[in-house]
C-alpha positions as CSV (number, residue, x, y, z in Angstrom):
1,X,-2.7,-35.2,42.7
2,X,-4.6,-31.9,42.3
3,X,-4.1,-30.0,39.4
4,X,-3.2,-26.3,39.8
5,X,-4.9,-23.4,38.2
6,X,-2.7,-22.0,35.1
7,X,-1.6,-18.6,35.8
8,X,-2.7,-15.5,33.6
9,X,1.1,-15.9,31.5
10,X,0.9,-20.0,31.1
11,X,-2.6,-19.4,29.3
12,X,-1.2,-16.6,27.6
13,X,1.9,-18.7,26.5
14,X,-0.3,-21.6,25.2
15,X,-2.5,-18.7,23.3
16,X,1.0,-17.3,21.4
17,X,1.8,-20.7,20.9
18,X,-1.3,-22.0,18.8
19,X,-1.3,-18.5,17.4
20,X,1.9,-18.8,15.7
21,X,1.4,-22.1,14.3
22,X,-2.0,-21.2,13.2
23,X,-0.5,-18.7,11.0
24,X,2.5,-20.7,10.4
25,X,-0.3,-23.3,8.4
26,X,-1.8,-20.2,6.5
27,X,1.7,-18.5,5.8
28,X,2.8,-21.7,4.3
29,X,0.1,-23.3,1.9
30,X,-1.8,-19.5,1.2
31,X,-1.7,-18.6,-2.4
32,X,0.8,-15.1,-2.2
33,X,-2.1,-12.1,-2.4
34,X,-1.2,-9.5,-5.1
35,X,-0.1,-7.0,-2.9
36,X,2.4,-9.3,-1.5
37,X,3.7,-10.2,-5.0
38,X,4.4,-6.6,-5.5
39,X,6.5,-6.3,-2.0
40,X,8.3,-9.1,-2.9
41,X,9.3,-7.4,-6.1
42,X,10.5,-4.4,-3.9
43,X,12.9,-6.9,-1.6
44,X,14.6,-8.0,-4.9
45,X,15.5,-4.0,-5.3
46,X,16.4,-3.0,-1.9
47,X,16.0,0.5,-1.7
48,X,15.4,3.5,1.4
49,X,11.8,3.9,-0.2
50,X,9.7,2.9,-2.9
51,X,6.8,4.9,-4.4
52,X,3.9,3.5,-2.4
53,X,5.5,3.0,0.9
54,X,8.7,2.9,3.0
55,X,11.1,0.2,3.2
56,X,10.3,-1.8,6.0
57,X,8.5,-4.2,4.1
58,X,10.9,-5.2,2.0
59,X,13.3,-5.6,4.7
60,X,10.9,-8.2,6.0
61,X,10.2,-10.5,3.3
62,X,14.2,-10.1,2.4
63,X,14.9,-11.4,5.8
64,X,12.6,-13.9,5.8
65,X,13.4,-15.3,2.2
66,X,17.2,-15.7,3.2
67,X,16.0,-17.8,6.2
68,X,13.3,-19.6,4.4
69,X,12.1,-20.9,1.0
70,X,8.5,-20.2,-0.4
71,X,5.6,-18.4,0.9
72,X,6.1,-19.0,4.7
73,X,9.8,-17.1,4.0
74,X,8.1,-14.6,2.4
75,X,5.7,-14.2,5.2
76,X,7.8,-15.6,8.4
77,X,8.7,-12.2,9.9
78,X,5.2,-11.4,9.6
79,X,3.9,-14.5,11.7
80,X,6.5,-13.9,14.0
81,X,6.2,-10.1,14.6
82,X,2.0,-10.8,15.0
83,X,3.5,-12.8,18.4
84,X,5.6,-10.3,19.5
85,X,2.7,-7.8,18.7
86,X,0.1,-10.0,21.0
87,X,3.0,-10.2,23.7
88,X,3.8,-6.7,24.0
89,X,0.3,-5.9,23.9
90,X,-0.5,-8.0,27.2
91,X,2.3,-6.5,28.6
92,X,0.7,-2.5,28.4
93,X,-2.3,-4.1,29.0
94,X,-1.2,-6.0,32.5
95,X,-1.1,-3.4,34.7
96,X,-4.7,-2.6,34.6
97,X,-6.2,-6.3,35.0
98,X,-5.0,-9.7,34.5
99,X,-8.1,-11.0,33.0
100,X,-6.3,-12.9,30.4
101,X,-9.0,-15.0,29.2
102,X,-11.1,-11.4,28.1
103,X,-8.0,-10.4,26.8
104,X,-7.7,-13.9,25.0
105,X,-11.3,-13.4,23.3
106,X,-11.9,-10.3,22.2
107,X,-8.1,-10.3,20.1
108,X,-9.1,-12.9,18.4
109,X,-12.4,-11.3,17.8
110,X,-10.7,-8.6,15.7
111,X,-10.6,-9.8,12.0
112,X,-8.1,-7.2,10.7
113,X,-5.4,-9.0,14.1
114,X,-6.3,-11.7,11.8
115,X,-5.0,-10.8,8.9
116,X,-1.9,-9.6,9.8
117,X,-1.1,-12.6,11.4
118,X,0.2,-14.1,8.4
119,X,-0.1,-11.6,5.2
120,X,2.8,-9.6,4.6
121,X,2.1,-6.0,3.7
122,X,3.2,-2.8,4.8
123,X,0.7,-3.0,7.8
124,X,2.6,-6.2,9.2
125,X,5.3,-4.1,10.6
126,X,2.9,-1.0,11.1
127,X,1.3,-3.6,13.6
128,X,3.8,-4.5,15.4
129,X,5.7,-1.1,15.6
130,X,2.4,0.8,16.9
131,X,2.1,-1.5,19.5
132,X,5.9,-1.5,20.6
133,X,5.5,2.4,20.7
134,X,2.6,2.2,22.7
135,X,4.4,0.4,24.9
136,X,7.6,2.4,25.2
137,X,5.8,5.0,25.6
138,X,3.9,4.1,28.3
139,X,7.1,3.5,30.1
140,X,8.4,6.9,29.2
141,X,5.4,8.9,30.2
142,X,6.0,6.8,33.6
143,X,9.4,7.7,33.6
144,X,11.5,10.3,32.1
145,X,14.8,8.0,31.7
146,X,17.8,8.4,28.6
147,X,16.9,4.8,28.2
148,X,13.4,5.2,27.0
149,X,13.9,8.0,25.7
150,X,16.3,6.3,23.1
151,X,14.5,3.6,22.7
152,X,11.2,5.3,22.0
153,X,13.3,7.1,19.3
154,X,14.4,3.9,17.7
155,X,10.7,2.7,17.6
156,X,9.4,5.6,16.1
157,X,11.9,5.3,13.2
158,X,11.2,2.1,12.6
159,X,7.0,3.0,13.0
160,X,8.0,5.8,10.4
161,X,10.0,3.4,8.3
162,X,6.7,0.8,7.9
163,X,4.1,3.1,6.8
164,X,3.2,6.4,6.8
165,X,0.4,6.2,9.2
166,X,2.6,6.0,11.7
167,X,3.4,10.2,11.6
168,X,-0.5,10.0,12.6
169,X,0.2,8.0,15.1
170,X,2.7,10.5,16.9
171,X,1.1,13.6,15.7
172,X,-2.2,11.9,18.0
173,X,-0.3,11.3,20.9
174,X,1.6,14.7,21.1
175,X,-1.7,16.0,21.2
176,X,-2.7,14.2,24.1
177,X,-0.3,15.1,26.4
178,X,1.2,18.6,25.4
179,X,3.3,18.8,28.6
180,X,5.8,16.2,26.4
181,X,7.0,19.7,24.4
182,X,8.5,20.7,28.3
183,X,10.6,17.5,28.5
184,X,14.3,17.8,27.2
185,X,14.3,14.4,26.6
186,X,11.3,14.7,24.2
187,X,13.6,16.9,21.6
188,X,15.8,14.3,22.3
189,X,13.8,11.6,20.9
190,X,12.8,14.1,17.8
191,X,16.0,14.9,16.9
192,X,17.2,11.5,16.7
193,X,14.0,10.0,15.0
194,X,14.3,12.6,12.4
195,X,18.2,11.6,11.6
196,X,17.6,7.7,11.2
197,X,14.3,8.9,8.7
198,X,16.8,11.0,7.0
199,X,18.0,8.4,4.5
200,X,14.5,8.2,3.4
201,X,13.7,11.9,3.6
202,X,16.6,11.9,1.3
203,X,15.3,9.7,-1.6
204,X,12.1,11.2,-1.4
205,X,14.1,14.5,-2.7
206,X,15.9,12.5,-4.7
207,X,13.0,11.0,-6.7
208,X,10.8,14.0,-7.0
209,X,8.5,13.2,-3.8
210,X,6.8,10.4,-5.4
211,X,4.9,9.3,-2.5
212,X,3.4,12.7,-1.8
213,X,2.2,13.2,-5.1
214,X,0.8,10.0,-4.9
215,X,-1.3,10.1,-1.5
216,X,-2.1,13.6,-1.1
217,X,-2.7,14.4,-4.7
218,X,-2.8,11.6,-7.6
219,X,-5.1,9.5,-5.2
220,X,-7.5,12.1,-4.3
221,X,-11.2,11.7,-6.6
222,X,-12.2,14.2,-8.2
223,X,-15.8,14.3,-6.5
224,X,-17.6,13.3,-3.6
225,X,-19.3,9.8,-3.3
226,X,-21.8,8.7,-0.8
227,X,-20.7,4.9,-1.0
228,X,-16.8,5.9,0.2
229,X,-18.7,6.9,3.5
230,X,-21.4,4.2,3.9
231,X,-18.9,1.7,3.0
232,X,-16.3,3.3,5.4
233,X,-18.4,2.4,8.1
234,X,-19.6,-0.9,7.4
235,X,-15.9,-2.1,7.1
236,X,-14.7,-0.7,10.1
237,X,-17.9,-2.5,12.0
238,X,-17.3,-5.8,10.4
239,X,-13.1,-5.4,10.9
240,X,-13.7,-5.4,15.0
241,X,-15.4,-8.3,14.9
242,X,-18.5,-8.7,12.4
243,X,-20.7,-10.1,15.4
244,X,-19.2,-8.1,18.2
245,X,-17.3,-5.0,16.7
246,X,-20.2,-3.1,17.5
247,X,-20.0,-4.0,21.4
248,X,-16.5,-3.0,21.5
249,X,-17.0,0.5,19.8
250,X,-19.5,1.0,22.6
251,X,-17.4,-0.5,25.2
252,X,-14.5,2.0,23.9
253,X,-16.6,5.3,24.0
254,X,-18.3,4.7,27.2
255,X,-14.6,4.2,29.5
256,X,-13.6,7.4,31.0
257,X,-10.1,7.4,33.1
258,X,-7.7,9.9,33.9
259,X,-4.7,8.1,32.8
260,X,-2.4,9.8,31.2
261,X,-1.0,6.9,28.8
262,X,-4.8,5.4,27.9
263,X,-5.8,9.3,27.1
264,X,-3.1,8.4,24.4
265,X,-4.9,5.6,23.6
266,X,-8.2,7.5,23.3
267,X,-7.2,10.8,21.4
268,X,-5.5,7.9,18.8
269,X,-9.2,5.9,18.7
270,X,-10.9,8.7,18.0
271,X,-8.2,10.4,15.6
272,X,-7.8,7.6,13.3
273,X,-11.2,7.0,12.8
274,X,-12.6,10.7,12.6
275,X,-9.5,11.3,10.2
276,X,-10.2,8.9,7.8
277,X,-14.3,9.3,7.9
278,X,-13.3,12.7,7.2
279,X,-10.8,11.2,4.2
280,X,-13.7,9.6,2.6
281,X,-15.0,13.0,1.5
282,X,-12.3,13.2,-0.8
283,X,-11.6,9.6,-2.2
284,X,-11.9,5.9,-1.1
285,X,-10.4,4.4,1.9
286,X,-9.1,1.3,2.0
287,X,-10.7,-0.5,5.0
288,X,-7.3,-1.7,6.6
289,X,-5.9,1.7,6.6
290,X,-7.1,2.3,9.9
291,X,-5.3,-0.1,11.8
292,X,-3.6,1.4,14.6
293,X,-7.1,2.6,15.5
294,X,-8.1,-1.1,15.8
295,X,-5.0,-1.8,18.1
296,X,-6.6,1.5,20.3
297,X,-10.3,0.1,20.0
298,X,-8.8,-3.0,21.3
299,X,-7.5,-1.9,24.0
300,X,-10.2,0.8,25.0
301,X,-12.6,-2.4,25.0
302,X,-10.2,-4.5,27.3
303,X,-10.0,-1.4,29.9
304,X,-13.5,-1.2,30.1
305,X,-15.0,-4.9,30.2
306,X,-11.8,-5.6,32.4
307,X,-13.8,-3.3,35.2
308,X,-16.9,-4.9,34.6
309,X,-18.7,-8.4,34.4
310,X,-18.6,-9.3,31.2
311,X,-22.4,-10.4,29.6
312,X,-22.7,-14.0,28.9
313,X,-24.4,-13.3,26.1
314,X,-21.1,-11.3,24.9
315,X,-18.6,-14.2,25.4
316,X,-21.6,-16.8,23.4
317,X,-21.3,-14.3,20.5
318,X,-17.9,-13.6,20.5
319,X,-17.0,-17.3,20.6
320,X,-19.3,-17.6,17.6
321,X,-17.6,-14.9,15.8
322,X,-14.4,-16.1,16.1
323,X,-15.5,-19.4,14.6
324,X,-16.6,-18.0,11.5
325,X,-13.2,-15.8,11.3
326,X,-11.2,-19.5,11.9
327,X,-13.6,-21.0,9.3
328,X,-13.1,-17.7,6.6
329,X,-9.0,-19.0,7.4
330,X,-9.5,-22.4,6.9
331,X,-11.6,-21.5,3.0
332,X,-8.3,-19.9,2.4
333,X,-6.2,-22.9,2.5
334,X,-8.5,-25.6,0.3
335,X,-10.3,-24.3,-2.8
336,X,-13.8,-24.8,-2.7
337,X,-15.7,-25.0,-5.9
338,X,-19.1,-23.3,-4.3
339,X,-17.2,-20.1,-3.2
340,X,-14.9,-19.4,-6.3
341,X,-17.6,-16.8,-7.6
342,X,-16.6,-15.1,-4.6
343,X,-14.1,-12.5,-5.4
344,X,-12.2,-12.0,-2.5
345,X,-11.6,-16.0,-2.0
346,X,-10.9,-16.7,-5.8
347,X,-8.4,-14.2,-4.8
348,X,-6.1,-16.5,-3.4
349,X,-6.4,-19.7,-5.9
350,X,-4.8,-19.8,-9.2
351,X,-2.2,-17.6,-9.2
352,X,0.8,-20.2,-9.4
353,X,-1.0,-21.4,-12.0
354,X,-1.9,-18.2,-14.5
355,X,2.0,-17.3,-13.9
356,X,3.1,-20.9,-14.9
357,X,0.9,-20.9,-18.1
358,X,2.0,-17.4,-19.2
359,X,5.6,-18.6,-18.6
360,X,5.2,-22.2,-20.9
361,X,4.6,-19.2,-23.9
362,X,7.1,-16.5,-23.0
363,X,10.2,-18.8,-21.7
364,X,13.1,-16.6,-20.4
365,X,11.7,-13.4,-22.5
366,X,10.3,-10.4,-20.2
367,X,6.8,-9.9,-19.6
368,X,4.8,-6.7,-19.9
369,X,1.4,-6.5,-18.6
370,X,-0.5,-3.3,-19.2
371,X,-2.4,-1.0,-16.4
372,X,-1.2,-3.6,-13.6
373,X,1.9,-3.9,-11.4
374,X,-0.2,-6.6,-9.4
375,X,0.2,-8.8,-12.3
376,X,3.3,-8.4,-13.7
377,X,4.7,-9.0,-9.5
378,X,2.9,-12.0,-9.3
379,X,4.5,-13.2,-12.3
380,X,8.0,-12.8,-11.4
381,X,7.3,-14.1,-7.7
382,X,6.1,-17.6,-9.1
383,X,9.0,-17.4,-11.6
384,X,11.5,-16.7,-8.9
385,X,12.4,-13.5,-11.6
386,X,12.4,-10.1,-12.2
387,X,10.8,-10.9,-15.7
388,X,8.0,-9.0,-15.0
389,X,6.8,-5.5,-15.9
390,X,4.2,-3.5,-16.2
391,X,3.2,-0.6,-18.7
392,X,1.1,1.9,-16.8
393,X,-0.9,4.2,-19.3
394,X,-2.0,7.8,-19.3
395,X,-5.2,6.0,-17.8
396,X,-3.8,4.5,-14.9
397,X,-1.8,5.2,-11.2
398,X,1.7,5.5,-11.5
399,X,3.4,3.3,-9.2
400,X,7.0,1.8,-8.0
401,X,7.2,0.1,-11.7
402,X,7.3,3.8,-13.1
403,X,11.1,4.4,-10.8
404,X,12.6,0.9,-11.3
405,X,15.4,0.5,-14.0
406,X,13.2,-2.4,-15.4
407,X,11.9,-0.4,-18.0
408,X,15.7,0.8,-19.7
409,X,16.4,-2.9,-19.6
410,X,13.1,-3.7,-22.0
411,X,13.9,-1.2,-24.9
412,X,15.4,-2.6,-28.2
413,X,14.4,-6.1,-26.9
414,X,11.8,-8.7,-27.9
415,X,9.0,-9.4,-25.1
416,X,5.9,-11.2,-24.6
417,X,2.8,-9.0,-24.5
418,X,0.2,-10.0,-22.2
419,X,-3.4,-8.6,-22.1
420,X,-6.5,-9.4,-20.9
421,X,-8.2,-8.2,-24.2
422,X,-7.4,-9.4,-27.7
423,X,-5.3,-7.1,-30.3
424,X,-7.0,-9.1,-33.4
425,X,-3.7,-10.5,-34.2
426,X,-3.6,-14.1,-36.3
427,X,-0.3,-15.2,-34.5
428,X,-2.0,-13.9,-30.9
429,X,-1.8,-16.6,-28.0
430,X,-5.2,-17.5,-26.6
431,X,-5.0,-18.4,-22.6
432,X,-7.3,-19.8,-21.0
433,X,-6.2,-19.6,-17.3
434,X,-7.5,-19.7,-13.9
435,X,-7.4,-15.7,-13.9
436,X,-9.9,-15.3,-16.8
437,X,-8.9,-15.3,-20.9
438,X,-5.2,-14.1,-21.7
439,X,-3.9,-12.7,-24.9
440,X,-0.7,-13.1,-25.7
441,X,1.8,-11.4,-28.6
442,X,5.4,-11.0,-29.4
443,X,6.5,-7.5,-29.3
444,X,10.1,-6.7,-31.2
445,X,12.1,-4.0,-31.0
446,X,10.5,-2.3,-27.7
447,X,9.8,1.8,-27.3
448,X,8.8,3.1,-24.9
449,X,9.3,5.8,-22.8
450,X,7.4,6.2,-19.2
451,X,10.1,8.0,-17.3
452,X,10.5,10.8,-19.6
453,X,8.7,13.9,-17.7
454,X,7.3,16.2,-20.4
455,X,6.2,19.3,-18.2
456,X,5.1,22.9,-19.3
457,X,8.1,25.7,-17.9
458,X,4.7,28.0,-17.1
459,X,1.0,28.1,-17.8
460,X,-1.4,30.6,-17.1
461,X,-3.6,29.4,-14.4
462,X,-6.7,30.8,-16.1
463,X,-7.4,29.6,-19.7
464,X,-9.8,31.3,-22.4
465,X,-11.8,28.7,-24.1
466,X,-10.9,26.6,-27.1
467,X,-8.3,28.8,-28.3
468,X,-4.5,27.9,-29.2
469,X,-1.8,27.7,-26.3
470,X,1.5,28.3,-27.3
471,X,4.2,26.6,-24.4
472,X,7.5,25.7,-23.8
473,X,7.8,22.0,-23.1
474,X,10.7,20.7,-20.3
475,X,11.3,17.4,-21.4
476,X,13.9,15.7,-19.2
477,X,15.6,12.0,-20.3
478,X,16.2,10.0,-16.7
479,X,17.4,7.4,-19.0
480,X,21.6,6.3,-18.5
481,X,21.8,6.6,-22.5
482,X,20.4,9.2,-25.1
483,X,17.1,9.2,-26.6
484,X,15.4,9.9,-29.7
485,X,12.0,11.1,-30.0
486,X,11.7,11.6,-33.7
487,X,10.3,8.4,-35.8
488,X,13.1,8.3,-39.2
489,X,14.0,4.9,-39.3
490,X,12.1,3.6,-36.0
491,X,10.0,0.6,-36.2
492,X,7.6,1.9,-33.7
493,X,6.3,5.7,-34.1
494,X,6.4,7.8,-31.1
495,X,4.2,10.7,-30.5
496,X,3.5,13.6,-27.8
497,X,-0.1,13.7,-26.7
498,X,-2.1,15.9,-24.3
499,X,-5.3,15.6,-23.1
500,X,-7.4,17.3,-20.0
501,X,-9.3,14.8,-17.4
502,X,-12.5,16.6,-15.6
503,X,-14.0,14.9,-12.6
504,X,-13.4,11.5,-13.5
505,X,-14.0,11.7,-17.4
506,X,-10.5,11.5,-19.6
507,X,-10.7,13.5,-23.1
508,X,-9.7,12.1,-26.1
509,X,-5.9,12.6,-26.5
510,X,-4.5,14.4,-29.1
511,X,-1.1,15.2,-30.8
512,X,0.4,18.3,-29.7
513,X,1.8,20.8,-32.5
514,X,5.9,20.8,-32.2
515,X,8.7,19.6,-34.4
516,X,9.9,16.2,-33.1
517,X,11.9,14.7,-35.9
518,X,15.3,16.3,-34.9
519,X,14.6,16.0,-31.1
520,X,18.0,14.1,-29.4
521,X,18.1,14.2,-25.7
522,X,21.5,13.5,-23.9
523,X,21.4,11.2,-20.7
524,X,20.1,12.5,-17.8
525,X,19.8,16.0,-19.9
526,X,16.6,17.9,-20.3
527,X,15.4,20.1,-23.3
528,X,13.0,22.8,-24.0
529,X,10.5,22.5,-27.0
530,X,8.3,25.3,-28.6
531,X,5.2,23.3,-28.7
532,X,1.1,24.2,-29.3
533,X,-2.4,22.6,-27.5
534,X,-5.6,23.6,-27.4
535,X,-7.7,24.7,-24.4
536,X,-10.9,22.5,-23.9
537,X,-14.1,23.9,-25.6
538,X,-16.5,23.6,-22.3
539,X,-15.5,26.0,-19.1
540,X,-14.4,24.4,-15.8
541,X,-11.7,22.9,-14.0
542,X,-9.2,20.4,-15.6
543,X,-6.3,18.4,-14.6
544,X,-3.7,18.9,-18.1
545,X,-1.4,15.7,-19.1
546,X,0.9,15.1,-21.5
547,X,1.7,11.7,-23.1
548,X,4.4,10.1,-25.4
549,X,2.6,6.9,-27.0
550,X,4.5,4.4,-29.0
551,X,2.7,1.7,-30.5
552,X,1.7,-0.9,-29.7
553,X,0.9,0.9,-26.1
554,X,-1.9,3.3,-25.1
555,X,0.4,6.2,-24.0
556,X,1.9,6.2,-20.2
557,X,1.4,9.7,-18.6
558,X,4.3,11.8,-18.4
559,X,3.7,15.1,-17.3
560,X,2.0,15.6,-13.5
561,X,-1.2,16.6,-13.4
562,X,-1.5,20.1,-13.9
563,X,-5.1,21.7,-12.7
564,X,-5.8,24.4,-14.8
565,X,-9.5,26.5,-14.7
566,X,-10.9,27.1,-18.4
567,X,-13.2,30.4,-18.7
C-alpha cells in the first residue's frame, strides 16, 4: 500500500506537537530564572499594574499555578501560548506559500522563538499577542467588518496589557497605512482599546506614574557608551539565528511587495530595530527587547525565500544551527560541571538550593535582601511564601518591591538579614551556597522607611556653587499608620540625607540641616520641613536625592531625581 504525501497542515501539526512537548520537558525540570521568580511574586499580588510592567504576566503564571503545581504551572500558559503563536503565525503566513517545511526551519532557527517557548516573562504574552494582531489585522485591512474591528480591539488591549512595546507596535503600523485614520471603524477600535486600558491608565495615576519614571527617565545613563551599540548588534545577529540570522536580515531587506498588510510587516522590521539602535545612544538595551521585530524578520525572510529556491548550503547551516540551539536546551536541563563558570548556564542551577539553605537559618521569619528584588523573589518562590523582601538603597533601581505593602508588614518585627558581604558581626551566619558566600544576621526591631517621598516644594533650576540652600521639604507618609522620624527612644537612628549623582558617579551623602526630633506624620498625611543643603563645589549638571537611612541599612532613595545645573 502506497504511502501518501503529508499535507503542508499534517507536518505542521506533528511540528506544534513535538514543539509543545519539547517545552513541556524544559518548563518542567528548568531551574525558575530570576525574572520569573519576581513575576511569580506579582501573581501572588494581583494588581492592574506593577512598576516594571503591565499585568498580563501575572495573570499567566496565576492561571497556570491554579491548574498546575511547580515550574511547568508557573510556565504552562507560556508553552501553550508559544503553539498558538507558531499556529497563528502559519496561518498569516499561508496565503503567500505553503512551503511548510521553510516555514518549519527557519522558526526554529530563531533563538529568542526559543526562549519564549517555555520562560515566562512579560515577552511570553508580548509574543503571542503581536502575532494574533498581526493576524487580525491582516483580516481587517482585507476587510472592513464590525467583527474584526472588535476583535482587533480586544487584541490590542490585551498586546497593551503584556508589555509596553506593544504601543510601538501600533504606533508602526498606523504609520504604514495612514488611510486606516479614514475608516470609522478604526476610531472604533481606538475608542474601545483605550476603555479596557483604562483600569491600568488608572493605577498608573494612582501610583504616581511609576513606570514612566522608570523607563523614560530612572533607566536612561547618564552618558553615551560605545559597547551599548556594538553589543546591540551582535545580539540581535546571534538572536535570528547565530549561524543564519545574518541570511535572514538580508533576505528581509532585499523583498519588495506592494502588499498592503506585509508593508506593515516592513515599517514594524525596520521600526523596532532603528528605534532601539537609536535607544542605545542613551542607555543599554536588553537584547530581547526587540522581539516583535524578530516575529517581522521572521516573516520578511519566509516571504522572500518562499519566492525563491532556497540554497542548500542555507538549509545545511540552518539544520546545524538549530542543533546547537536544541543542545544550548538540553545544558539547561542537566548541570554540567565544565560549563558552571559560565554565567548565563550557572544561571539556572542552584537556586532551590541557596533558597532552602537561607531558609534552614531564618525559619518562618521574613527575609530582606539588600539592592536585589531578584533575590528576595526567588526566595519566596522556592518557599511557596511571600517571606521575601528586598531593601533597595539610594544606590539602586527602584522597583515593584518599593509599592508593595511588604515593607509596612516588616517594621517593629525581627528578620533575617541576608547579604552577600559580611557586617563583621561575631553572631553573623556564614553560607556557603551554590550562589556564592552568604552573610546572615538577625535584625530586631525593623525601621525603615522606603516609601516615604521626601521632595523639595521648589528649587531654583540654576544653582551658585558651594553655597547654602535653604528649602522647604514635602515629606508625604503613604504608610496606613503614623510615623516618627525623630530618634528619642528608637533603637535604630533615622536620618535625612541628600547627596548629588553626576554621570554615573554618586557623592558622598550627607545629613541635611532641619529639626527632626519632633517630626510626627499622620497616615497618608504629608508635611512641610524648613530644611538646609549644600550645592556641590564643582560646576555642572546633577541629579539631587534625598535619603532617610536607618541603620543597619545604607539609605533607600526617597526623593525623584531632581536634575539641577550648578554654575
Amino acid at each position: 500500500m502506497l504511502q501518501t504525501k503529508k499535507s503542508p497542515e499534517q507536518i505542521l501539526f506533528i511540528f506544534l506537537g513535538v514543539w509543545t512537548i519539547l517545552n513541556i520537558i524544559q518548563a518542567s525540570f528548568v531551574e525558575v530564572h530570576s525574572d520569573e521568580a519576581y513575576y511569580w511574586v506579582y501573581s501572588r499580588f494581583l494588581d492592574w499594574g506593577y512598576f516594571d510592567h503591565p499585568p498580563m504576566v501575572a495573570l499567566f503564571i496565576k492561571i497556570g499555578d491554579l491548574l498546575l503545581p511547580g515550574t511547568l504551572g508557573m510556565r504552562f500558559l507560556t508553552v501553550i501560548s508559544s503553539t498558538l503563536s507558531v499556529f497563528f503565525l502559519w496561518k498569516i503566513l499561508k496565503p503567500y506559500g505553503e512551503h511548510i517545511k521553510l516555514f518549519i526551519l527557519l522558526f526554529s532557527s530563531v533563538v529568542l522563538f526559543h526562549v519564549y517557548g517555555f520562560i515566562t516573562t512579560p515577552d511570553a504574552p508580548l509574543f503571542l499577542f503581536t502575532i494574533l494582531f498581526f493576524y487580525v489585522y491582516q483580516k481587517y485591512v482585507a476587510s472592513d467588518q464590525l467583527k474584526w474591528a472588535l476583535l482587533l480591539a480586544l487584541v490590542i488591549a490585551c498586546l497593551l496589557y503584556s508589555k509596553y512595546h506593544g504601543i510601538l507596535v501600533l504606533l508602526l503600523t498606523i504609520i504604514s497605512n495612514l488611510k486606516l485614520l479614514k475608516r470609522p471603524s478604526f476610531w472604533l477600535i481606538v475608542g474601545v482599546a483605550i476603555l479596557a486600558f483604562l483600569p491600568h491608565i488608572w493605577w498608573q495615576i494612582e501610583n504616581n506614574y511609576p513606570s514612566f519614571y522608570y523607563h523614560v527617565i530612572d533607566r536612561s545613563a547618564a552618558f553615551y557608551k560605545s559597547r551599548y551599540t556594538t553589543e546591540y548588534l551582535l545580539a540581535q545577529l546571534a538572536l535570528a539565528g547565530p549561524l543564519v540570522g545574518w541570511f535572514m536580515y538580508r533576505a528581509a531587506v532585499l523583498l519588495k511587495t506592494p502588499d498592503t498588510f506585509i508593508r506593515a510587516i516592513k515599517v514594524n522590521f525596520y521600526g523596532f530595530f532603528i528605534f532601539f539602535l537609536f535607544s542605545t545612544l542613551k542607555g543599554r538595551v536588553e537584547a530581547h527587547w526587540t522581539l516583535p521585530g524578530m516575529i517581522c524578520l521572521f516573516i520578511l525572510a519566509y516571504l522572500y525565500l518562499s519566492k525563491r529556491t532556497v540554497p542548500r548550503w542555507f538549509e545545511r547551516l540552518a539544520i546545524v544551527n538549530i542543533a546547537l540551539i536544541l543542545i544550548t536546551r538540553m545544558i539547561l536541563l542537566v548541570p554540567v560541571p565544565a560549563l558552571m563558570k559560565i554565567k548565563p548556564v550557572a544561571y539556572y542551577f542552584g537556586n532551590e538550593t541557596w533558597a532552602k539553605q537561607i531558609h534552614e537559618k531564618a525559619g518562618d521569619a521574613p527575609v530582606i535582601f539588600m539592592d536585589a528584588f531578584q533575590e528576595p523573589s526567588k526566595y519566596s518562590y522556592y518557599t511557596k511564601s511571600t517571606k521575601g523582601f528586598g531593601y533597595d538603597s539610594r544606590n539602586y533601581r527602584k522597583n515593584q518591591y518599593d509599592i508593595w505593602s511588604l515593607e509596612d508588614s516588616l517594621r517593629n518585627k525581627r528578620v533575617y538579614l541576608a547579604l552577600t558581604y559580611s557586617r563583621g558581626l561575631p553572631e553573623q551566619d556564614t553560607l556557603v551556597t551554590p550562589k556564592g558566600l552568604y552573610y546572615g544576621s538577625w535584625v530586631d526591631s525593623v525601621r525603615m522607611y522606603q516609601k516615604v517621598a521626601v521632595n523639595p516644594v521648589e528649587i531654583p533650576a540654576v544653582l551658585e556653587k558651594s553655597r547654602p540652600l535653604t528649602l522647604k521639604l514635602k515629606i508625604t507618609n503613604p504608610y496606613d499608620q503614623e510615623i516618627f522620624l525623630g530618634n528619642a527612644g528608637e533603637k535604630w537612628a533615622c536620618i535625612l540625607e541628600y547627596g548629588y549623582k553626576k554621570g554615573a558617579d554618586l557623592s558622598e551623602f550627607r545629613p541635611v540641616k532641619a529639626d527632626l526630633e519632633q517630626l510626627r506624620i499622620p497616615a497618608k498625611q504629608s508635611v512641610i520641613l524648613d530644611a538646609e543643603i549644600t550645592t556641590p563645589e564643582l560646576p555642572g549638571k546633577y541629579k539631587l536625592i534625598f535619603s532617610l537611612r536607618t541603620d543597619p541599612f545604607s539609605g533607600s532613595r526617597n526623593s525623584n531625581m531632581i536634575a539641577v545645573e550648578v554654575k
